[in-house]
C-alpha positions in Angstrom: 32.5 -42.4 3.4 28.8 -40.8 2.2 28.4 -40.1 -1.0 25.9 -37.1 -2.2 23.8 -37.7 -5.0 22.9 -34.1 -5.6 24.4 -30.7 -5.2 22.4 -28.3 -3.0 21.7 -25.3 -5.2 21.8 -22.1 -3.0 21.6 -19.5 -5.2 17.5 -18.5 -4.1 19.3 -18.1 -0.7 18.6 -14.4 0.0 20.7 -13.6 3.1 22.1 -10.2 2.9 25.6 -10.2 3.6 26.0 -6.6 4.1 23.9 -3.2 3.6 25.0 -2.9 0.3 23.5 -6.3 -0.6 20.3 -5.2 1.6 20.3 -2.2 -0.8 20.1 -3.9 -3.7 17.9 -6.8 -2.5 15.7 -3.8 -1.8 16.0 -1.9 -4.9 15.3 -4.6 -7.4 12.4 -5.2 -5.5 11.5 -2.4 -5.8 11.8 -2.4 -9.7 9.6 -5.5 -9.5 6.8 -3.7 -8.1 7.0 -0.9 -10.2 7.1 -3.5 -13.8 4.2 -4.6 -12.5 2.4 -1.5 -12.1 3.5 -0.6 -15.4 1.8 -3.6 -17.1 -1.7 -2.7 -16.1 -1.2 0.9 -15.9 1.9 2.5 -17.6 1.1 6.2 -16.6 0.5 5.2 -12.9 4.2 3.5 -13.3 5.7 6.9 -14.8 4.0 8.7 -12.4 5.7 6.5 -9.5 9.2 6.2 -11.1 8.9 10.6 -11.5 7.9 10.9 -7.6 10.9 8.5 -6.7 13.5 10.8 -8.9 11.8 14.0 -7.3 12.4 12.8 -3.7 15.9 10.8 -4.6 16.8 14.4 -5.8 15.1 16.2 -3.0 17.4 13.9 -0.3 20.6 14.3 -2.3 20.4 18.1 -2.3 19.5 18.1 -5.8 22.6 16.3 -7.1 20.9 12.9 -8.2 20.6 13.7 -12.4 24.6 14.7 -11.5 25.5 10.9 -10.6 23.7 9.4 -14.0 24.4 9.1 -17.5 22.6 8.9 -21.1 18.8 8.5 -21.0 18.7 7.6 -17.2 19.9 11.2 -16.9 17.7 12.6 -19.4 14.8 11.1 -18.1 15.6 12.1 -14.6 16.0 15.7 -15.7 12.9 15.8 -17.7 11.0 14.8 -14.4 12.6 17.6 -12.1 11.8 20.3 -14.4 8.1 18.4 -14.7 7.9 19.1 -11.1 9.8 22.5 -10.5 7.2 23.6 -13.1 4.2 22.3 -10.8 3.4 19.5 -13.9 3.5 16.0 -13.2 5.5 14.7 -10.6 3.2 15.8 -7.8 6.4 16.5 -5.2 8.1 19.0 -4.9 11.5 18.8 -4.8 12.3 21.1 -1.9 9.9 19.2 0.2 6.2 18.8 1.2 4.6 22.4 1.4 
């Protein structure tokens, strides 16, 4: 009989067991990136996170403030009115023109 002296700790195993999992492997890294744009340079980071709203809201047919709630939602609507009002965003959310 073997006897193990440790237990193997697999938890930093990133293997995505689905493409919901991929998803979210995806999206946090993405978050990563953008905290650390936003600790050298804030307004770059806002800049980014509007642009991503924009073109989240441009591929959902304009529905994506619709699926959040609280200040997720308020900040998301405050960036699509930024950029329907040609301010900020720098997309447009009805597409590249």
């Amino acid at each position: 009989m073997t006897t193990i002296d440790y237990l193997v700790d697999d938890s930093d195993i990133d293997v995505p067991i689905d493409d919901r999992d991929e998803g979210e492997r995806r999206a946090l890294e993405l978050a990563h990136r953008i905290r650390q744009v936003a600790v050298t340079d804030p307004e770059h980071a806002q800049q980014l996170v509007d642009e991503l709203i924009v073109a989240l809201d441009a591929a959902m047919g304009g529905t994506f403030s619709e699926h959040l709630d609280g200040v997720a939602r308020e900040v998301a609507e405050r960036a699509l009115e930024k950029s329907r009002n040609g301010h900020g965003a720098g997309i447009s959310p009805y597409g590249n023109s």
